[in-house]
PAPASE-960819 format. One record per residue (C-alpha): x negated, y, z negated; residue in one letter. Coordinates in steps of 0.02 Angstrom, whole numbers, plus 50000, padded with zeros to 5 digits. Layout:
# residues N
XYZA/...
***
This chain:
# residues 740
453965000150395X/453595010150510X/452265025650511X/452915040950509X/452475049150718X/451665065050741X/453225073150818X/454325069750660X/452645076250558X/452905092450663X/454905093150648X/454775089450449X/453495106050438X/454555116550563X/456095113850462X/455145117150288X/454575133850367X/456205137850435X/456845134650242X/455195144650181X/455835159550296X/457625160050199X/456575162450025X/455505175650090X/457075183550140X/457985182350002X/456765184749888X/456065200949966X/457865208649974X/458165205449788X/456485215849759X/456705227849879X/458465232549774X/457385231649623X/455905241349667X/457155255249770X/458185256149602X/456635257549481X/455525271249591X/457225279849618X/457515284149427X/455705293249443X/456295313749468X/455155321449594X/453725310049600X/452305317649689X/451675303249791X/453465302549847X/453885284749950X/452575275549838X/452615267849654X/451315270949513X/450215253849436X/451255259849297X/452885256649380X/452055240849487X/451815232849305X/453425236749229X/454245226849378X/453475211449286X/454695214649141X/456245216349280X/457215199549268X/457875202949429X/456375207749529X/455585191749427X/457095180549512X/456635186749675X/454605183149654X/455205164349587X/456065162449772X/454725170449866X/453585157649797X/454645143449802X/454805148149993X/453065149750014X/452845134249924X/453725126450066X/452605136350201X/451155130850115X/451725110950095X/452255115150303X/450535120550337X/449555105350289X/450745094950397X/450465105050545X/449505117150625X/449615135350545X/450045140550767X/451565131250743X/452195134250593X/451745152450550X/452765158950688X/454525150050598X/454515164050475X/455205175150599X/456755168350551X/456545177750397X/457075192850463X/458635186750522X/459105181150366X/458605198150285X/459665206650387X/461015196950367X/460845196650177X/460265216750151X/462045218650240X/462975206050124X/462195217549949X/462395235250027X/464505229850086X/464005232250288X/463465226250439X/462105227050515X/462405240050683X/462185231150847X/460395241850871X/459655232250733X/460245214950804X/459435220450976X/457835228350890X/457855207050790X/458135197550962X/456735207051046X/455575201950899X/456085183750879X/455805182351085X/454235189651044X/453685177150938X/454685161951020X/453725166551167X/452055168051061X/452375151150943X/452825140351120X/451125145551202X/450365142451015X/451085126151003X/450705119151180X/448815123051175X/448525120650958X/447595104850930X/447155097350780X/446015108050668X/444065103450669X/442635106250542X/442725123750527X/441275135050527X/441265144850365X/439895159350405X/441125161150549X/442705159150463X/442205172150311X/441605185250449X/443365184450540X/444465187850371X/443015202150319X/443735209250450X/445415207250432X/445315213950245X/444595227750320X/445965232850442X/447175228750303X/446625240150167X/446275252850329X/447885250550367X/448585252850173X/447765270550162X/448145276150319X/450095275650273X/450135292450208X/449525301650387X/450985291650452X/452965297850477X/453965297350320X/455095284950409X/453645274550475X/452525272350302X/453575256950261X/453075248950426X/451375253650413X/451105249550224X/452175231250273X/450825228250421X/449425229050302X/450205218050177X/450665205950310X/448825206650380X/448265200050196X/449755188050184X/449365180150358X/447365179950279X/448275170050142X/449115156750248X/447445155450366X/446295153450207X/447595140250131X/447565130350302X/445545131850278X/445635124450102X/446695108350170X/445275106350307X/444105107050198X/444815094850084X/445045082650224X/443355083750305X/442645079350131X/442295092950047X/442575091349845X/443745100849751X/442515111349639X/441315113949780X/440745131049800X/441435131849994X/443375128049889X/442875137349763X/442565153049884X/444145150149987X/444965145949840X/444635165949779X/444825173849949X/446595165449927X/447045172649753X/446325190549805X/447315191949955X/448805184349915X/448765200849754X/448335211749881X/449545207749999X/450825207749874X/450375226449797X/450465231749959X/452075226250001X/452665231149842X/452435251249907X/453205243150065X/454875241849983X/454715257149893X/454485267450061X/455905258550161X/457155245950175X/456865226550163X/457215222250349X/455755234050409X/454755224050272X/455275206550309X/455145210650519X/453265217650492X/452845204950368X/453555188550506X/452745196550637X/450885200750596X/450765187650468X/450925172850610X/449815184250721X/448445185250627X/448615166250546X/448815160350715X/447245169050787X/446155163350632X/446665147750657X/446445144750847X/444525155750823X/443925149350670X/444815132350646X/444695128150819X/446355124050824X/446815132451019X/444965124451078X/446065119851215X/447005137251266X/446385144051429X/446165164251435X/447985166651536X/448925154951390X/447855167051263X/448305184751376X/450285177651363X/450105174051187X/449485194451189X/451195199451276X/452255189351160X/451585196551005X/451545213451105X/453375212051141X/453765205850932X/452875221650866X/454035231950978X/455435223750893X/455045228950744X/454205246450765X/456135248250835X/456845240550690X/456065252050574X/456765265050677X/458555260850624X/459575261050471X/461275250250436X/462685260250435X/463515270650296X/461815268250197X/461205286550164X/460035280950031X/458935293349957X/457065290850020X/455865288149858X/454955304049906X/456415312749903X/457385307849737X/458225318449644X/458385320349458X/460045320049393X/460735333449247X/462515333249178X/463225352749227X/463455362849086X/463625380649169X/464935389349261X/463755390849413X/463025380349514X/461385384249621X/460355376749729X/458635385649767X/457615379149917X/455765384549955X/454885377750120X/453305380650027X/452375366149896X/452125373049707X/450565364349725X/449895378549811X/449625393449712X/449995406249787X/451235424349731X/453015416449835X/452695399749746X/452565405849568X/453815418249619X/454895404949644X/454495392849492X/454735405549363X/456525410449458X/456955393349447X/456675392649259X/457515410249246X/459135403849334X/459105388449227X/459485399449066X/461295403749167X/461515392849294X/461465373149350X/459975375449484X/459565360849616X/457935365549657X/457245360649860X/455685359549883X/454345350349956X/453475336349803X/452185340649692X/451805337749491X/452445353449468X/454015352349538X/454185337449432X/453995347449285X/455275357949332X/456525345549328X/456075341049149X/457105355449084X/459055350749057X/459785361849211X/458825359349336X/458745344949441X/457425342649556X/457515335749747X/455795334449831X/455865333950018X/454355328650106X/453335335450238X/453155328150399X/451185336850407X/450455351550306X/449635364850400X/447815364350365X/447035380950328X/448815386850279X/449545373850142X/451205378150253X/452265361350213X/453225357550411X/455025352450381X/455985353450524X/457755357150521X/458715338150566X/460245333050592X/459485319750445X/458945333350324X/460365343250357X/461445325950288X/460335325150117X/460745342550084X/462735344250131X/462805326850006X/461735334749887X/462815351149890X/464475342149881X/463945330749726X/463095346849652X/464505356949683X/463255371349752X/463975389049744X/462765397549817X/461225392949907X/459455405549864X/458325401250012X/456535407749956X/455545405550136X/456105405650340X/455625389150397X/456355374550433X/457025367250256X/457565385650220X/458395384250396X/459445368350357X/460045374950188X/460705391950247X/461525380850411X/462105366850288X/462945380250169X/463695387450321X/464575371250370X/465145366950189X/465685386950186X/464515391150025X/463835409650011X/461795409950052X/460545422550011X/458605422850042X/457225431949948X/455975438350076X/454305438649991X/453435448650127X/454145456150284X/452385463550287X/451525447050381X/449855450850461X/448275440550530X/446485449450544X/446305433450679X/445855441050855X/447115429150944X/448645441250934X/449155437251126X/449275418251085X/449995420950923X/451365430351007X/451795416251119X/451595400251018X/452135408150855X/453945410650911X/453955392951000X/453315383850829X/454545392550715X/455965387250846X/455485372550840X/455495367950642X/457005379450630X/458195379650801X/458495395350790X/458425405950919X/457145419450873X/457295439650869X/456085449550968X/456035464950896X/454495476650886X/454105475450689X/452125480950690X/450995487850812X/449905469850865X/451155458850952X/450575441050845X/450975451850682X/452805457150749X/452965439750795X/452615434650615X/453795447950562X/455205441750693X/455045423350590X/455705431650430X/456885442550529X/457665427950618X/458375417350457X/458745435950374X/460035438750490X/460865422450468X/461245425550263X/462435435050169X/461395444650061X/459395448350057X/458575449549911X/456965459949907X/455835462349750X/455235478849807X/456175494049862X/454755500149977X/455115483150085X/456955485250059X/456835500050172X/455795491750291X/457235474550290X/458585487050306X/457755496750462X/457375479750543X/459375477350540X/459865471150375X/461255480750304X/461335469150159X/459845470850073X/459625472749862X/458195476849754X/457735462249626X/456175461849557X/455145445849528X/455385437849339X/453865433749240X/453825418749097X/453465428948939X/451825429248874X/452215426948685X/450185430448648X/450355446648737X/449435459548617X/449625481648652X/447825487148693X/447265498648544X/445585500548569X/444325495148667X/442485490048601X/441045485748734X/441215485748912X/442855488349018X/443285470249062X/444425470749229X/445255455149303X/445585452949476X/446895438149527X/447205432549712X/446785423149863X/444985428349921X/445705432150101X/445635448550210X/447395452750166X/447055454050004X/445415465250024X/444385455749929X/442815460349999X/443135480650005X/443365476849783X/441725468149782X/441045479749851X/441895495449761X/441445483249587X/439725481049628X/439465501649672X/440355503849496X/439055491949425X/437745500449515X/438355516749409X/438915513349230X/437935495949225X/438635479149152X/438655487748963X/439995497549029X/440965486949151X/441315468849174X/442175460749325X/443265445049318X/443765437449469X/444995420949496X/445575415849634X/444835404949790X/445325406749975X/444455409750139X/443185422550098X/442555414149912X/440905411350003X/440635427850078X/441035435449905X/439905424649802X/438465428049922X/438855445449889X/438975442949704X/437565430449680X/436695433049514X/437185448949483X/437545454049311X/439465460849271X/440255450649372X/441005431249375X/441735423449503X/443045408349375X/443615400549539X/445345394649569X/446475391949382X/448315384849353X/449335398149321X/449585391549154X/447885399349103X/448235414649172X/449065423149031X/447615420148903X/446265427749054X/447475443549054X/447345443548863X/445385442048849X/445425456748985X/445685476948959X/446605479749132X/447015471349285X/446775476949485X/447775473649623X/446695481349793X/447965475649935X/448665488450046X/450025487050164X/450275466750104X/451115463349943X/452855466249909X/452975465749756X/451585454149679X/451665442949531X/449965449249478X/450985464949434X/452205457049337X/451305444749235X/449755459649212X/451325470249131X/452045456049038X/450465452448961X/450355472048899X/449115475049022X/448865490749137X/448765488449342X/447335498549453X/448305497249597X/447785504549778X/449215505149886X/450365519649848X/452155510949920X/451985499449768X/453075506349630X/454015492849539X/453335491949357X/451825505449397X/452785519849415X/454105528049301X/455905523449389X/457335519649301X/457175526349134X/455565514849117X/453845520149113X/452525514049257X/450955503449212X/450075507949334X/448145516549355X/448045523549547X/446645520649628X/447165532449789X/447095549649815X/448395561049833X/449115556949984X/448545540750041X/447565526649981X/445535525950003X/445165512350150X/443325513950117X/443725508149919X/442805523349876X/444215529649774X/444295512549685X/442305513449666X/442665529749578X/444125524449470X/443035509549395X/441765521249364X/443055531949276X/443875520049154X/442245511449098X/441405526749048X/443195535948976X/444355520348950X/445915530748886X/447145526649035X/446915509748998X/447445509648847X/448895520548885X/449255509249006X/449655495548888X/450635508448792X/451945510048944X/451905491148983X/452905487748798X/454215495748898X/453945492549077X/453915475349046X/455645473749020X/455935474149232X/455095457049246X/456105448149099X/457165432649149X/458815442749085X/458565457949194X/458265447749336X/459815433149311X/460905448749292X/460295456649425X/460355441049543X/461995436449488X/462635453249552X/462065449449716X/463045432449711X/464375441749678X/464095452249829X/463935437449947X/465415430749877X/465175420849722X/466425425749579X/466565416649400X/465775401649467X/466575399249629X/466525404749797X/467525419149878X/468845414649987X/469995428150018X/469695443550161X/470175453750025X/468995445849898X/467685447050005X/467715464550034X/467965468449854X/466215459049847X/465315468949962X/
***
């Protein structure tokens, strides 16, 4: 009988790789279906694209996910069996056929084909990699006795760039974290096949079994054949199973073939132009599949793990979807603003909330009627917390199919940038009413860049939004009007404005808004809330904000510490929460000094029992706020407002048949810049705290603007006004002018 050649040695491996490929294919589109089913069942998860150890370990109980993992091995199986008959140069480079089958099969389980971009994007990477496995092939000898200080330094480093490679995903493109997170799982899955080839060298130079070299390679295999396969895991969580499968054939031959040729001495006999070819063959495979990744099969408009929705049976005659470019993870006036709407709407309504992920938008969508759809960021502007989404034709898809199986009535846009910008042109298209809530008209920077500001700011918000922007003159410095213009330009594109105060209602309506009503911001009640009767000890004053210029956060310190300096901390004590820009500038000022505490930043959750545990709250902006939801939750709580800027009346002031809550801390005709009339009014209430108490007296009834039913009625009447009626949307001419 004759012994079996080295050529039909070579064939047998190629063919058991080729067969290896097919149950890495198979077996990673079974999981990918798996894993994209489980993660998508998780409503507004705020890693968004990624799965939980929680959700990694429940796959183990997922019979079909478990079918797929029993091919993938029995493929690899086969890759390894292929490996010790070969070099790992000549047979790594076979599982490129992997992604061929992947497509072929991802098409075959989703009911399409595969477009002819994605074939073209496959040919360019298996040419690649033919290219790369001939010039492998030619030059690979057999393997000698490897060197193992050299060997273990080489996949140090390729851990390394793996699990560099694994965090990094998240500074990547939504639509390029699969490929990213799939590269550094194939970098540990190629370590896997190099360290396996290792083992059977070892084995056959005469190394034992239990010796401590097997034993070591023997763990490096285990550890990064887990890590690699976590990894991957988030892989097909973030994208689909061809981007996978194409990263995972590409860089896992790459970086098997180069251990293998450097620390196995297998390509001893590869001169530097074979290696510099081999360079622009695996060159040419990775642009295969960074294209790949690029494209999607056809009719597939799958819903991106970061931006699942939850899913709520209707039970109202209304449908609403309310969409906010800002993250609830910042906590800022607009964001709670918009939270507590949300909830308010939810008592009337079936609201799809739009937003960008966090936990707390997750716990929206806990409640029965309101279903949650996180859309993520591309980047989030540092210094800012501004989430960028730019207006797509991609995002602009997710939201008409979103609307349609919703059955939106009317869309509440709560910011001007570029989600807010696809809703209001989305609802357009499908022909649903839109309204925005402007939360300041009154934008302003104390930056001395107002030139550049005035150039690049109308260019950025173009840019996220494509809209062409207004120019008019809205403030005196040219960066603020700019500002201004952003919330000016989306304004003009809805049917109704909503503003929360009347004083910017006039200034909305003499920018060019005809359509502009008055709704106040709602409030959660404050069930603990308890009327201030008396007040033992000193005056305890809360201040809530962002420690920023805007806010005038430094001229309160300093009125606060002047009052201190008069009635002492007996008298008067000084809460402050809040963080922001100018938190070190105030606690330098503060330092040590008795009466007054700097809490830091809180959740807002915390801040009703802080209003409780204080006699009266102040709000120092001038020329800002709108109308701030330190106002509202201060009066909810039964809790009077020192307040310094005089065009603030909603809830301070009588109006209405309700009484104000408000202390003024301004003099007759305008307010005191210097903070000396604030000084004085500190100074006032801690010595004779009367007005406070009063104060809390008129909030029992002032309170009532901020409830959730005074503001759902009220909204609802501007639905009705942009052409909402009984649910539906207004069709008729005549209809519609009845509306307005």
């Amino acid at each position: 009988m004759s012994p079996i050649t080295p050529q039909i040695t070579v064939a047998l491996a190629v063919l058991m790789a080729a067969l290896g490929s097919f149950g890495l294919a198979a077996g990673s589109v079974v999981q990918h279906a798996s894993v994209g089913q489980r993660s998508s069942v998780t409503a507004g998860q705020p890693d968004g694209g990624s799965m939980s150890l929680r959700q990694i370990a429940a796959l183990l109980t997922d019979r079909r996910w478990l079918a797929g993992m029993a091919v993938i091995i029995a493929g690899t199986l086969l890759n390894i069996a292929a490996i010790f008959l070969a070099p790992v140069s000549v047979v790594q480079p076979v599982g490129v056929l992997a992604v061929v089958w992947s497509a072929l099969l991802a098409g075959r389980i989703d009911g399409v084909r595969p477009r002819p971009a994605i074939w073209v994007a496959i040919m360019v990477t298996i040419t690649g990699l033919a290219g790369f496995t001939a010039l492998a092939a030619s030059h690979a000898g057999a393997p000698q006795a490897p060197d193992l200080g050299h060997a273990g330094v080489i996949a140090a480093v390729a851990a390394v760039v793996g699990l560099a490679l694994a965090a990094s995903h998240r500074l990547a493109r939504p639509r390029d974290r699969a490929l990213v997170l799939a590269t550094a799982g194939a970098v540990f899955y190629g370590l896997t096949a190099a360290m396996v080839k290792l083992a059977s060298t070892l084995l056959a130079t005469g190394q034992a079994l239990i010796s401590a070299p097997m034993l070591l390679t023997a763990a490096g295999i285990a550890a990064a054949a887990v890590t690699g396969g976590a990894i991957v895991q988030q892989a097909y969580a973030a994208g689909r199973a061809e981007v996978t499968v194409g990263a995972l054939t590409t860089i896992d031959p790459i970086v098997a073939v180069v251990f293998g040729m450097v620390a196995l001495g297998e390509g001893a006999g590869a001169w530097a132009p074979v290696i510099a070819g081999m360079a622009v063959c695996g060159a040419v495979a990775a642009l295969g599949v960074a294209a790949l990744s690029r494209f999607q099969t056809d009719n597939t408009a799958r819903t991106p793990p970061e931006e699942a929705m939850t899913h709520h049976p209707q039970h109202h005659d209304l449908s609403v979807a309310v969409v906010s470019d800002y993250s609830l993870a910042h906590l800022g006036g607009a964001e709670n603003a918009y939270a507590d709407q949300v909830r308010a709407l939810a008592g009337v309504a079936d609201v799809l909330a739009v937003n960008p992920p966090s936990r707390r938008l997750e716990l929206l969508g806990e409640g029965d009627d309101v279903t949650t759809m996180p859309i993520r960021a591309a980047v989030t502007l540092p210094g800012l917390g501004l989430p960028v989404v730019r207006n797509t034709a991609a995002l602009r898809a997710r939201l008409r199919e979103a609307f349609v199986s919703h059955r939106i009535d009317i869309v509440h846009v709560h910011s001007e940038f570029g989600l807010a910008a696809a809703a209001v042109q989305t609802a357009q298209e499908l022909g649903i009413p839109t309204v925005e809530t402007v939360h300041t008209f009154f934008w302003q920077t104390q930056a001395p860049v107002q030139g550049l500001l005035a150039r690049l700011g109308p260019r950025f918000h173009r840019a996220v939004t494509g809209l062409e922007p207004t120019t008019g003159i809205l403030a005196e410095r040219p960066g603020d009007s700019a500002l201004r213009n952003m919330t000016l330009t989306l304004a003009r594109r809805v049917d109704r404005v909503v503003s929360p105060s009347a004083h910017q209602a006039v200034r909305l309506r003499q920018a060019g808004l005809p359509r502009v009503d008055v709704v106040p911001n709602s409030a959660p009640p404050n069930p603990s809330a308890e009327l201030l009767t008396r007040i033992d000890g000193p005056l305890r004053v809360l201040w809530i904000g962002r420690f920023a210029p805007e806010k005038r956060v430094v001229p309160f310190v300093e009125a606060a510490l002047k009052a201190l300096d008069a009635v002492g901390p007996d008298n008067l004590r000084i809460d402050m929460v809040g963080t922001g820009p100018q938190f070190c500038q105030v606690a330098r000022m503060v330092d040590a000094r008795p009466g007054i505490q700097l809490a830091g930043a809180l959740p807002n959750h915390l801040i009703p029992a802080r209003l409780r545990r204080s006699d009266v709250s102040v709000l120092s902006s001038i020329g800002w706020d709108n109308q701030p939801m330190t106002i509202a939750e201060s009066v909810t709580a039964l809790r009077g407002v020192i307040w310094c800027d005089p065009a603030l009346t909603e809830g301070l002031v009588a109006a209405d048949g309700l009484p104000g809550a408000g202390i003024p801390a301004f003099g007759e005709h305008s307010p005191g810049e210097s903070g000396s009339d604030l000084a004085s009014t500190l100074v006032r209430l801690a010595l004779s705290p009367g007005p406070a108490i009063e104060a809390s007296r008129r909030a029992l009834a002032a309170r009532e603007l901020f409830t959730a039913d005074h503001f759902t009625a009220s909204v609802r009447d501007v639905y009705r006004r942009a052409g909402v009626r009984n649910g539906a949307p207004v069709t008729s001419p005549a209809e519609m002018e009845n509306a307005s």
